[in-house]
C-alpha positions in Angstrom: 142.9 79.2 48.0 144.6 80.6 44.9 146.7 78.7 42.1 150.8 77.7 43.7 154.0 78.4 42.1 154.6 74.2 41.5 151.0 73.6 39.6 151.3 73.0 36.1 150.1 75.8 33.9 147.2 74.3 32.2 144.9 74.9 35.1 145.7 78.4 35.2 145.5 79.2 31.3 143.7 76.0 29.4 145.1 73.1 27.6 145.9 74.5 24.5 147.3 77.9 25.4 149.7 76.0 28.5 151.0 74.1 25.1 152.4 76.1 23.3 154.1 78.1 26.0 155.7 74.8 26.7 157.0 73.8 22.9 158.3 77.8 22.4 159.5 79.1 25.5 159.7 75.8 28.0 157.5 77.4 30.7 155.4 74.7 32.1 154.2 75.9 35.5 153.0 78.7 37.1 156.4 79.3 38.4 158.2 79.3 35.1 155.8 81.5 33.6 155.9 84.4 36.4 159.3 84.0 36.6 159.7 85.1 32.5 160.4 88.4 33.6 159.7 91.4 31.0 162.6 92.6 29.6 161.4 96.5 29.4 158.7 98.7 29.7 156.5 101.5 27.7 155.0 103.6 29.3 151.8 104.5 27.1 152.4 108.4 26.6 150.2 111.5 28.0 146.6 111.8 26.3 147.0 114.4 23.3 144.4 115.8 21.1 145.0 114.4 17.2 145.4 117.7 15.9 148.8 118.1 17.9 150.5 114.8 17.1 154.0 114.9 16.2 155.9 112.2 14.3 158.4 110.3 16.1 156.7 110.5 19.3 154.8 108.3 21.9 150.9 109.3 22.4 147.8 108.1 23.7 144.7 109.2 22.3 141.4 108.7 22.7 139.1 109.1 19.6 135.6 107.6 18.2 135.8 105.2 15.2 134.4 105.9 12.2 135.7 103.6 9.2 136.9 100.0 9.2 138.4 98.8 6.2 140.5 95.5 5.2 142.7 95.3 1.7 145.3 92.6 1.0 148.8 93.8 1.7 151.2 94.6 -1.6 154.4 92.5 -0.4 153.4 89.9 1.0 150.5 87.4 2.0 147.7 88.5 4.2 145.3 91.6 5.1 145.8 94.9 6.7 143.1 96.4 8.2 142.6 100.2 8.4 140.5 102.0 11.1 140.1 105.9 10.6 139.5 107.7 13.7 137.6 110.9 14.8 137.6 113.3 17.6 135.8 116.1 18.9 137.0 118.5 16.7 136.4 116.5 13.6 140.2 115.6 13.1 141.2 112.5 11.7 143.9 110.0 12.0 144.4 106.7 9.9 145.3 103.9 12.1 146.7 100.9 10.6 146.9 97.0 12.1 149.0 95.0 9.8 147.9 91.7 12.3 144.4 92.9 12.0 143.2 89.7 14.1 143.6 91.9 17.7 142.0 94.5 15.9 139.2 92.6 14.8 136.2 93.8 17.7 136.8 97.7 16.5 133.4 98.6 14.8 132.6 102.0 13.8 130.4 104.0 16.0 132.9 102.5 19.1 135.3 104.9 21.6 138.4 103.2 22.0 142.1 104.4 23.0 145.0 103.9 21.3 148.7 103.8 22.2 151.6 103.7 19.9 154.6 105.7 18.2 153.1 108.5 15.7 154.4 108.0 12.1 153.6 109.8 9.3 152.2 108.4 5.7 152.1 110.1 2.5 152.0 113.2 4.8 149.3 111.9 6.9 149.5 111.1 10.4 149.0 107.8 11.3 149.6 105.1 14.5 150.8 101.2 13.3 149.9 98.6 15.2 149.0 100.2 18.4 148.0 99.2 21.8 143.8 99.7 22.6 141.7 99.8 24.9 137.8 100.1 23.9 136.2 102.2 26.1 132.1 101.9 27.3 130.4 105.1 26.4 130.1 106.0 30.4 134.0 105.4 30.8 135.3 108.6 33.3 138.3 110.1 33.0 140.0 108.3 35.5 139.5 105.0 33.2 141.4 107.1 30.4 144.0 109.0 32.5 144.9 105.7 33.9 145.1 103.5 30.8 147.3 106.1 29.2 149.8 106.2 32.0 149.9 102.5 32.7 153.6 100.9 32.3 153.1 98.2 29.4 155.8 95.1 30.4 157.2 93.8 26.9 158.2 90.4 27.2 161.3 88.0 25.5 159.6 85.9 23.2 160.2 83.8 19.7 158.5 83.7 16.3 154.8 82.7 16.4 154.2 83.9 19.8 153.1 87.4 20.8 154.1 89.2 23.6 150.8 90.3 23.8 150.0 86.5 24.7 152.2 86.7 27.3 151.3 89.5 29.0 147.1 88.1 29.2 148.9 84.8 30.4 150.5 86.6 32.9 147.3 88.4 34.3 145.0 85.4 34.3 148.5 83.5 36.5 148.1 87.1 38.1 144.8 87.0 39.1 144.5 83.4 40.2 148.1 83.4 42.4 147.3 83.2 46.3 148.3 85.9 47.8 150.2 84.1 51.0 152.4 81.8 48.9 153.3 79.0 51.1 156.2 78.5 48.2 158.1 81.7 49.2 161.9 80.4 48.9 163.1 83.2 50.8 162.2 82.6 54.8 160.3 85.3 56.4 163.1 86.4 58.9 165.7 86.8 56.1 162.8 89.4 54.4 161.7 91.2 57.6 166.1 91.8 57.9 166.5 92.9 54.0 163.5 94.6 53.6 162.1 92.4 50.9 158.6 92.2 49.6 156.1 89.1 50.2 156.6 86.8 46.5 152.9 87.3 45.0 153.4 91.1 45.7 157.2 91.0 44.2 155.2 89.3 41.0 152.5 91.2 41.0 155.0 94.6 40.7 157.1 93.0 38.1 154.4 92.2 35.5 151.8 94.7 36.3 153.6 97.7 38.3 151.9 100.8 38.9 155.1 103.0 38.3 158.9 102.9 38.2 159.7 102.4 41.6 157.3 99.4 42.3 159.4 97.5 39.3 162.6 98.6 41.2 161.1 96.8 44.6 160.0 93.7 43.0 163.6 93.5 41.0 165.4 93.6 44.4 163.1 91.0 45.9 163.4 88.6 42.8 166.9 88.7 42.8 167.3 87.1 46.6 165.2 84.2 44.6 168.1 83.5 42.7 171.3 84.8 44.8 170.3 82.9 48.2 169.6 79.6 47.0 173.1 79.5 45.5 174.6 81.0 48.5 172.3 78.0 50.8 174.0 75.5 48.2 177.6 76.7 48.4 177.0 77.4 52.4 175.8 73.8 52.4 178.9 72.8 50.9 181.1 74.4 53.2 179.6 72.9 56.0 180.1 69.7 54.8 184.0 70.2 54.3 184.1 71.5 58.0 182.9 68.1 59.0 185.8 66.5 56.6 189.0 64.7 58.6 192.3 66.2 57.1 195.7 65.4 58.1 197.4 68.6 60.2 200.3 69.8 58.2 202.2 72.1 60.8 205.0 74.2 59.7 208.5 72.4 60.9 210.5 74.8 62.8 214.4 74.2 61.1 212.9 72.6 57.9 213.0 73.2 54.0 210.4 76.2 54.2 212.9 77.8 56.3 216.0 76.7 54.5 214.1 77.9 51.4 213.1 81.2 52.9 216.2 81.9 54.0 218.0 81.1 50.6 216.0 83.3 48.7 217.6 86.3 47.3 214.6 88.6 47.0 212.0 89.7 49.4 208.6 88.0 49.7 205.7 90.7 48.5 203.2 91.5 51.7 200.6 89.8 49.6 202.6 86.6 49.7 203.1 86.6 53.2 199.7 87.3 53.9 198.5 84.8 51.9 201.1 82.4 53.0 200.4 82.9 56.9 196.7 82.0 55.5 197.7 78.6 54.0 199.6 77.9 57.2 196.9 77.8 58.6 194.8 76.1 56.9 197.2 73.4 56.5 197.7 73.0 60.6 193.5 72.3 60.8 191.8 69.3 61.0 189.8 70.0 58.2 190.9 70.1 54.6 192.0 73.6 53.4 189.8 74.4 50.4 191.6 77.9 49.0 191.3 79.7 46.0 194.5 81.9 45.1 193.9 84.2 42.5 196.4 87.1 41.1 197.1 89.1 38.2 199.6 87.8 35.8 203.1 87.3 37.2 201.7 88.0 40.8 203.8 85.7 42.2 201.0 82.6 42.8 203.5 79.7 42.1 206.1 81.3 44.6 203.1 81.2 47.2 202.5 77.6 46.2 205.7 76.4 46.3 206.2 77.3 49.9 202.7 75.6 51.1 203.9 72.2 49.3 207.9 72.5 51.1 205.5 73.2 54.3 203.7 69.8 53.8 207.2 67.9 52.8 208.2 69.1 55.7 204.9 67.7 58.0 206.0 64.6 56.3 203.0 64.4 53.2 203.7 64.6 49.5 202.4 67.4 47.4 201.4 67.4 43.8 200.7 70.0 41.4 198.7 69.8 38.5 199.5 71.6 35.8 197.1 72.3 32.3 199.9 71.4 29.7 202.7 69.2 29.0 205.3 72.5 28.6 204.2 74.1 31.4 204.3 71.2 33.9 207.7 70.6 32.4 208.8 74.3 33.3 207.1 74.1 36.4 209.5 71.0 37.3 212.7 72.3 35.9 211.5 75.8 37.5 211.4 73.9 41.4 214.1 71.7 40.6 216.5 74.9 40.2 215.1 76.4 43.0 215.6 73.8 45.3 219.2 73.0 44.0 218.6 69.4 42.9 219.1 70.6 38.9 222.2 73.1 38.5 222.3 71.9 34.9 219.5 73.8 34.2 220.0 77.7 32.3 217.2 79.9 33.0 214.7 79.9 35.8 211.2 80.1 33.7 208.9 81.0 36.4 210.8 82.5 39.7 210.8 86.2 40.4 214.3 87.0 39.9 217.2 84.7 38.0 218.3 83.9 41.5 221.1 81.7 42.3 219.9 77.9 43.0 218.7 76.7 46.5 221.6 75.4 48.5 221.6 71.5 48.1 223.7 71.1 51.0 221.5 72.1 53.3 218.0 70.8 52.3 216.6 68.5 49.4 213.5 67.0 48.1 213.0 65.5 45.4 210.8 66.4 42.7 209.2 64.1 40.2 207.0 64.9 37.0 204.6 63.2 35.4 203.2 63.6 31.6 201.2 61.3 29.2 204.5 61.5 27.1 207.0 60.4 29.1 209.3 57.2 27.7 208.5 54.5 29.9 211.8 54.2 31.9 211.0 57.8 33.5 207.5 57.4 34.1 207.9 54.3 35.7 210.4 55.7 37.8 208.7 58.8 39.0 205.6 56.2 39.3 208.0 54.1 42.2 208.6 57.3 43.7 205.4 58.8 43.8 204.1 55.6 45.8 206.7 55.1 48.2 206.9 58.7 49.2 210.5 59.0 47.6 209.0 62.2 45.8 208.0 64.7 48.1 206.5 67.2 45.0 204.6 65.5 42.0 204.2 67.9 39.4 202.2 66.7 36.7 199.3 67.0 33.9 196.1 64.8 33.4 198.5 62.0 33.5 198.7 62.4 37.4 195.0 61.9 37.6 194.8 58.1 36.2 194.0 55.4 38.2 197.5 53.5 38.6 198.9 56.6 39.9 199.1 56.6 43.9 200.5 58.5 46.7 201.9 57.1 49.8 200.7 60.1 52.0 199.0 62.9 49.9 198.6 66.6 51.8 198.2 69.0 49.4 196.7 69.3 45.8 197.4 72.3 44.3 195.3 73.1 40.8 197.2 75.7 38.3 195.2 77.3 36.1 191.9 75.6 37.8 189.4 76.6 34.7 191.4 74.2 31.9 190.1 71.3 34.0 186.8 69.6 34.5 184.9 69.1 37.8 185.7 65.4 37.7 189.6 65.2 37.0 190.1 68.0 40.2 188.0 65.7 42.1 189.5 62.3 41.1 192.9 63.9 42.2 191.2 64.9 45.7 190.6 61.2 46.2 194.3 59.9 46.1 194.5 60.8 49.7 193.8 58.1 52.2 192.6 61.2 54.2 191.3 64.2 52.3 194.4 65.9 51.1 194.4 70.3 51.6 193.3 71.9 48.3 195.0 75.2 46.8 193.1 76.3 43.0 195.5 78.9 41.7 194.1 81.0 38.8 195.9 83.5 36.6 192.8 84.8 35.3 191.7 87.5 38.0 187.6 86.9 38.8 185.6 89.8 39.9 184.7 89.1 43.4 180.8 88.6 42.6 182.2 85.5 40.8 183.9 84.6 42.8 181.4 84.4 45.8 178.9 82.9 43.3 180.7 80.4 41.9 183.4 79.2 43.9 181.6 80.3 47.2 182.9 76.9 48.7 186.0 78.2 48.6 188.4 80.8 50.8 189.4 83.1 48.2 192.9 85.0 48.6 194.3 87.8 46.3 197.6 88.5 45.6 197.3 92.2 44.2 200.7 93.4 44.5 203.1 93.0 41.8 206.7 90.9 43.1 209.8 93.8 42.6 211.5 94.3 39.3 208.6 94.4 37.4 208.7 96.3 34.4 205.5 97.9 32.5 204.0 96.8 29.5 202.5 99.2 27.0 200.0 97.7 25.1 199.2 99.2 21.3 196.5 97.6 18.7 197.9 97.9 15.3 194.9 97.9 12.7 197.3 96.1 9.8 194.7 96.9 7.5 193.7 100.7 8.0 197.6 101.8 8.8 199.6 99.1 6.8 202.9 101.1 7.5 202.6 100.5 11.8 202.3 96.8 10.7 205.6 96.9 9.1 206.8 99.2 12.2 205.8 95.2 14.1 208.7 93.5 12.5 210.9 96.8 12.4 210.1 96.9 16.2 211.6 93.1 17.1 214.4 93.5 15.5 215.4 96.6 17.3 214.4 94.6 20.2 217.1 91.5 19.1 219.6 94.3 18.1 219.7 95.0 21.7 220.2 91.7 23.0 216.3 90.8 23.5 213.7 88.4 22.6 210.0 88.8 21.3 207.3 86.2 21.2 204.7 85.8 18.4 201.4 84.4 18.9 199.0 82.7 16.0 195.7 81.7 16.8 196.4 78.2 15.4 198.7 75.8 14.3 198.2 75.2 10.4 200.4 74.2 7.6 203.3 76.1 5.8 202.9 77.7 2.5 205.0 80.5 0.0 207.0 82.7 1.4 206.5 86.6 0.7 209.7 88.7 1.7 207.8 91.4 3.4 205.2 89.9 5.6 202.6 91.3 3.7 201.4 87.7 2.8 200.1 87.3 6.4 196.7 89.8 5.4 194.2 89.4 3.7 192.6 91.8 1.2 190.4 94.1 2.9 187.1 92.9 3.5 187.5 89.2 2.8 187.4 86.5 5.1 190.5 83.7 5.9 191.1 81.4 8.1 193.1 82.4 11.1 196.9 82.8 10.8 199.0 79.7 11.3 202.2 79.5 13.7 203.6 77.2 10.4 203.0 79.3 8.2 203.8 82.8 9.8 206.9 81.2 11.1 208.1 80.4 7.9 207.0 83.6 6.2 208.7 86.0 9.1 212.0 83.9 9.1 212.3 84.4 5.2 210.5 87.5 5.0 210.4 90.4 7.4 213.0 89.0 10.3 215.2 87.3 7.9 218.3 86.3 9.5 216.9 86.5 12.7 216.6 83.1 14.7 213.1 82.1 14.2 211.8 79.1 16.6 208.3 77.6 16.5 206.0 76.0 19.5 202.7 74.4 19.0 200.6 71.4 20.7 201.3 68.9 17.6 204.9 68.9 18.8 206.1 65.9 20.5 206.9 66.8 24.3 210.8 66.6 23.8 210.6 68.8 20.7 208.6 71.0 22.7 211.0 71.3 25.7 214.2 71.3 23.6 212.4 75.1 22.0 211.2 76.0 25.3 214.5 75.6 26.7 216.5 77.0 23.5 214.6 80.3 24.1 215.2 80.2 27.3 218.9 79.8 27.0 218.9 82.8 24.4 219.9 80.0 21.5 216.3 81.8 19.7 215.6 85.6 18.8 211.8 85.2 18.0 209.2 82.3 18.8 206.0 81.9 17.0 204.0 80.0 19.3 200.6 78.7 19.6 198.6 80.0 23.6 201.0 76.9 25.0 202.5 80.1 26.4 199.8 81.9 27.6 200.4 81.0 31.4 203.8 80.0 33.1 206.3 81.3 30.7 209.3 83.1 32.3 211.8 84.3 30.0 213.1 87.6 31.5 215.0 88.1 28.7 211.4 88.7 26.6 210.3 91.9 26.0 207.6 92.2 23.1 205.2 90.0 22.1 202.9 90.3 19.3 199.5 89.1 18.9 198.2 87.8 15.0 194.8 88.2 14.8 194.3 89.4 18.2 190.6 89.6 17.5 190.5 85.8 17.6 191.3 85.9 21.4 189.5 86.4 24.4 190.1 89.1 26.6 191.8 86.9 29.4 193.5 85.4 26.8 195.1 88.8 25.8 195.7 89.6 29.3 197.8 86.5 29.8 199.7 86.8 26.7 200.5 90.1 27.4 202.2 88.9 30.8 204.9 86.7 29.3 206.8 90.1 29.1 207.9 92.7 30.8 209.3 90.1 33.6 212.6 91.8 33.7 214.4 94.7 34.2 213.4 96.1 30.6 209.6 97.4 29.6 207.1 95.1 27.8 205.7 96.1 24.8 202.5 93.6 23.8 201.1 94.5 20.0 197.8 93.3 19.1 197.4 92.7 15.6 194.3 92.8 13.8 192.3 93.2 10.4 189.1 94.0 12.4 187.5 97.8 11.0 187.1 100.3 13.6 184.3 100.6 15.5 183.8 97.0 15.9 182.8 94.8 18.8 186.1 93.3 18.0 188.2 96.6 18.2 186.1 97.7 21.2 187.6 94.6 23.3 191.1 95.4 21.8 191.1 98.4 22.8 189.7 98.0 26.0 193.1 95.2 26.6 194.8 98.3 25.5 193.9 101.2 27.8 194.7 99.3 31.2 196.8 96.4 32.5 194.2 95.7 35.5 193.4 92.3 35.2 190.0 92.3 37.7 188.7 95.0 34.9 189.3 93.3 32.4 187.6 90.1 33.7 184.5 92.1 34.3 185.1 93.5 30.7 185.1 89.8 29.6 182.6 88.4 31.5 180.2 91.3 30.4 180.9 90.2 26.7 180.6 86.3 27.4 177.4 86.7 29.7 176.8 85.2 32.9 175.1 82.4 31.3 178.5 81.2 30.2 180.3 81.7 33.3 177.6 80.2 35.6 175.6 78.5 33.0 176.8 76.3 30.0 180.2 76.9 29.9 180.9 76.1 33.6 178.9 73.7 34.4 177.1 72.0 30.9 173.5 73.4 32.1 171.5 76.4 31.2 171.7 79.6 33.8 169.0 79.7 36.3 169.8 83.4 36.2 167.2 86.0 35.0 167.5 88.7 37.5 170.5 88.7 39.5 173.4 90.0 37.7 177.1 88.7 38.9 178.2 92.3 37.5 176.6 94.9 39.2 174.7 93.3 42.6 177.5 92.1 44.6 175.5 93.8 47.5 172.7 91.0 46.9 175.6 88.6 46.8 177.6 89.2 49.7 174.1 90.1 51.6 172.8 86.4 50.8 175.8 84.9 51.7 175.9 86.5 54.9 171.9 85.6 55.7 173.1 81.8 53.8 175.6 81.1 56.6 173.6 80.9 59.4 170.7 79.3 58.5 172.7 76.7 57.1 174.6 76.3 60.2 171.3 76.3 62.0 169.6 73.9 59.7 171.9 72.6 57.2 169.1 70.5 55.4 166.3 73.4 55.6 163.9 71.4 57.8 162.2 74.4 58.5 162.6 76.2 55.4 161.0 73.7 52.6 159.9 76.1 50.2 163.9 77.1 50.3 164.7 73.4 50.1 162.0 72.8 46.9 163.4 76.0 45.1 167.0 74.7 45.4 165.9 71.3 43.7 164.5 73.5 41.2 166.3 76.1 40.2 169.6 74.1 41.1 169.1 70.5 39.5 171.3 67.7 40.8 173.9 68.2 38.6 174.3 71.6 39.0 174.6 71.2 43.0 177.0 68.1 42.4 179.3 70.8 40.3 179.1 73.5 42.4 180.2 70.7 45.3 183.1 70.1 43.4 184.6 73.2 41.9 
């Protein structure tokens, strides 16, 4: 019996070496160490005599030592050791170890082999710091020919740690590992179906493969290590849902969703009837709907969601929505309100597809309540009353619905806008205002490639709304480097007022809030000199500056989170109501904003902004009949990482590319590691980017079993691995997303 994946790595490698693989790269058993996967390869390099070495290239050779020599190195502390070898031919090459301590067994008279890139010195040939191999004088040429074409792994590592050390871990692990690991997560059905390789041979490959396509076997097996015990977890998780009690919400024949439907002066998109005959249902089952509704920008999401909480009115439950900010639950409300003809008062529909004419009160009414931290006491106590009796059929709210003295008297249907601005434990403290479990809609603006989406909100039915609602206009998206072509940043302001001049708004967006300071008249103020560094530009200040400066005369608004809530709705709705030519604005209007009317918006210090963050910007225009025009401002030189992303925002308004484009810049450690979920990635070899076929392939072998087995009786290596590579807290977030 060989060494297991769970022992600790001491008894395969010794006390002292197991140490400090522990304190510099946290591998402590056997498992963690075979699962450091090497990051490349080198292959060695065919034999070549030493007379026809070139510079620049890879060799092996294979030569006779016949000088050692050690002198203390010019720059800096320590010895270099020099070993000059010789060949057949009497050729010479210098080879020089500038960590000599390897090298320290080469004595003259030996045959060894070296391996390395040729570099040149003083015009003399020589290796640094090559791979060897010393050779016994009866060595064939089969020991040579294979040394020279062996693939050398070269491993991630820190300071003070070799990958050298690594690798001669590795092989000792290697050569101790039994061969029939009874610690093979991935059951031997699901390997016989997929083709996979047994785990000690998948390891074996990996760190010591014989050629290319033996690394490409043991990469596709390792990868079902990582993408089926996340798909066991989320299948777990769906299987306890399905055993969930849920109220039935059936759609009333005669009732508001019809009186609604029929009202409404535009047609649905197919998308939206698809998706809405989905969430129908959903909400009829048993079991609580668990849904994720993702679109592009302006998609038509809220239209979808609106409908599903009039179908739960109608079924007799409430339904809330919970909104990410303060001004967009408030437009949310006034939004619904309009629509359903309970608020005629109101000017401008911020969020609807069309500037449609109110829903017919006479016919059919609910009434909607909001709900905000800020509210004066009078109103929230009010929508508080009618919350718990039931008075309010629609909640709309932010964190302030969440709070403990907030109830419900018959919750059906939670719907989540904007799910990522909220944490795993405010979605599921809403969940549980429902005597019963209440139906669950997560509505993202933020499209998620659908690798993500099966990784991490596999618990979930995801539907896509693709199709754009009628009337759209496009958006043509330009970077404007302020720095390198000063005269297209004047053409900005140039550019809004042509815009005002014929009857339109534009938007301004600053990176933060800030304080006010002078004024320039030209907007030149709001760079810097070329290659210094400032603080990101201020909505206070640029405000100021533009409205004396550059768009003088011009009605100049500002919105920012430091606002108090009525400030903030009296600009929102002054823009809306065309009372404002310009707003400089803070992201409180990356998502939700409607203003039709809009129709550039320009972007300071676009550099400073994510890509989804660009992407949903851009979308607050271009919602009417005219064409959008989004301007993304930076100081950012060109060829940049940072004018790379701008220009990829640029060249396409394709939301799912663009998310893949952002989650390949923020790594999937941050979408299913840190960020997500506060705890490191287990990922090392399964990419969310490129393996949805290992995904979707997992998830299909996940379901099954699970439904079979749901606590892995029979699988309890799969059971131990999940533990593992999927700690409690990980499992408990995944559970709740």
């Amino acid at each position: 019996m060989g060494i297991h994946l769970d022992e600790p790595l001491h008894k395969a490698v010794g006390d002292r070496t197991a140490k400090v693989l522990r304190t510099k790269l946290d591998l402590a058993t056997v498992g963690d160490l075979l699962r450091h996967y090497p990051r490349r390869y080198v292959k060695r390099g065919e034999l070549t005599e030493l007379a026809e070495l070139e510079p620049g290239t890879e060799a092996t050779i294979v030569a006779q030592i016949t000088k050692v020599s050690r002198r203390p190195m010019a720059a800096r502390r320590g010895q270099m050791l020099t070993v000059e070898v010789r060949d057949s031919a009497d050729t010479a090459v210098e080879i020089t170890f500038f960590n000599p301590r390897a090298a320290n067994a080469l004595k003259p008279g030996m045959v060894g082999m070296f391996a390395g890139k040729v570099g040149e010195y003083h015009g003399r040939i020589q290796l640094t710091n090559p791979d060897f191999e010393k050779f016994d004088a009866d060595a064939d040429d089969t020991d040579v020919d294979g040394w020279a074409g062996e693939l050398t792994p070269i491993y991630p590592t820190t300071a003070g740690l070799l990958p050298k050390m690594i690798a001669r871990c590795v092989r000792m692990v290697l050569d101790q590992l039994d061969t029939d690991l009874e610690d093979d997560p991935v059951p031997h059905p699901v390997r016989a179906r997929q083709g996979l390789l047994p785990l000690a041979e998948a390891f074996r490959r990996i760190h010591h493969p014989d050629d290319w396509p033996e690394i490409a076997t043991a990469r596709k097996r390792l990868k079902w290590d990582e993408a089926l015990p996340m798909q066991v977890v989320l299948a777990q998780r769906r299987e306890a849902l399905k055993a969930l009690p849920a109220v039935p919400r059936r759609r009333v024949d005669g009732g508001l969703l019809d009186a609604f439907d029929a009202a409404l002066p535009f047609t649905l998109t197919d998308g939206q009837r698809q998706v809405g005959v989905e969430i129908e249902q959903d909400l009829a089952s048993e079991h609580p709907m668990h849904r994720l509704l993702q679109g592009d920008v302006g998609s038509g999401k809220t239209m979808v969601a609106l409908r599903a909480m009039l179908a739960v009115v109608d079924a007799g439950g409430q339904a809330v929505m919970l909104a990410p900010t303060e001004v967009l639950a408030q437009q949310h409300h006034r939004s619904i309100v309009q629509m359903l003809g309970a608020g005629a008062d109101v000017p401008v529909d911020l969020f609807s597809q069309d500037e449609a004419p109110a829903f017919d009160p006479s016919r059919k009414q609910v009434k909607v309540a909001l709900l905000t931290g800020s509210q004066n006491a009078k109103d929230r106590r009010t929508n508080l009353l009618d919350a718990a009796s039931g008075a309010a059929g629609i909640v709309i709210g932010t964190h302030a619905v969440i709070q403990d003295h907030v109830q419900f008297a018959d919750l059906g249907l939670v719907v989540i806008d904007e799910q990522h601005r909220f944490g795993v434990e405010q979605r599921d403290a809403l969940r549980a205002k429902g005597e019963d479990p209440p139906h669950v809609l997560v509505m993202t603006a933020t499209p998620i490639p659908r690798t993500v989406a099966m990784t991490v909100f596999g618990d979930l039915e995801t539907s896509v709304l693709s199709e754009l609602p009628a009337g759209r206009s496009p958006i043509a998206t330009h970077v404007v480097a302020a720095h390198e072509h000063p005269s297209h940043f004047t053409r900005v302001w140039e550019r809004i007022r042509e815009e005002v001049g014929q009857g339109r708004q534009a938007y301004v967006v600053c990176p933060r809030i800030g304080e006010a300071d002078d004024v320039s008249d030209d907007g030149s103020e709001l760079l810097s000199d070329p290659g210094q560094q400032r603080p990101p530009l201020a909505v206070v200040d640029v405000a100021a500056k533009l409205a004396e400066g550059p768009l003088k005369g011009l009605r100049v608004g500002m919105l920012h989170g430091r606002m108090a809530p009525d400030d903030k709705d009296a600009v929102m709705r002054s823009y809306a109501a065309h009372e404002l030519d310009v707003l400089v604005a803070t992201t409180v209007i990356e998502v939700g904003v409607n203003v039709p009317n809009s129709t550039v918006i320009v972007v300071m210090d676009a550099d400073r902004f994510g890509v989804s963050q660009l992407h949903q910007l851009r979308g607050r225009v271009g919602r009417g009949q005219w064409a959008g025009l989004c301007l993304l401002v930076t100081e950012s030189p060109e060829g940049t990482p940072a004018r790379e992303r701008l220009a990829a925002v640029a060249s396409t308004l394709d939301g799912f590319e663009l998310s893949k484009l952002d989650l390949a810049i923020r790594k999937e450690g941050d979408v299913l590691g840190a960020t997500q979920s506060g705890y490191r990635s287990s990922l090392r070899m399964l990419s969310v980017i490129d393996d949805e076929d290992v995904i979707r392939a997992a998830r299909d072998e996940a379901a099954p079993l699970v439904e079979a087995d749901p606590e892995l009786t029979a699988y309890p290596a799969l059971a131990r691995t999940i533990a593992v590579l999927l700690d409690p807290e990980r499992a408990e977030y995944l559970g709740k997303t």
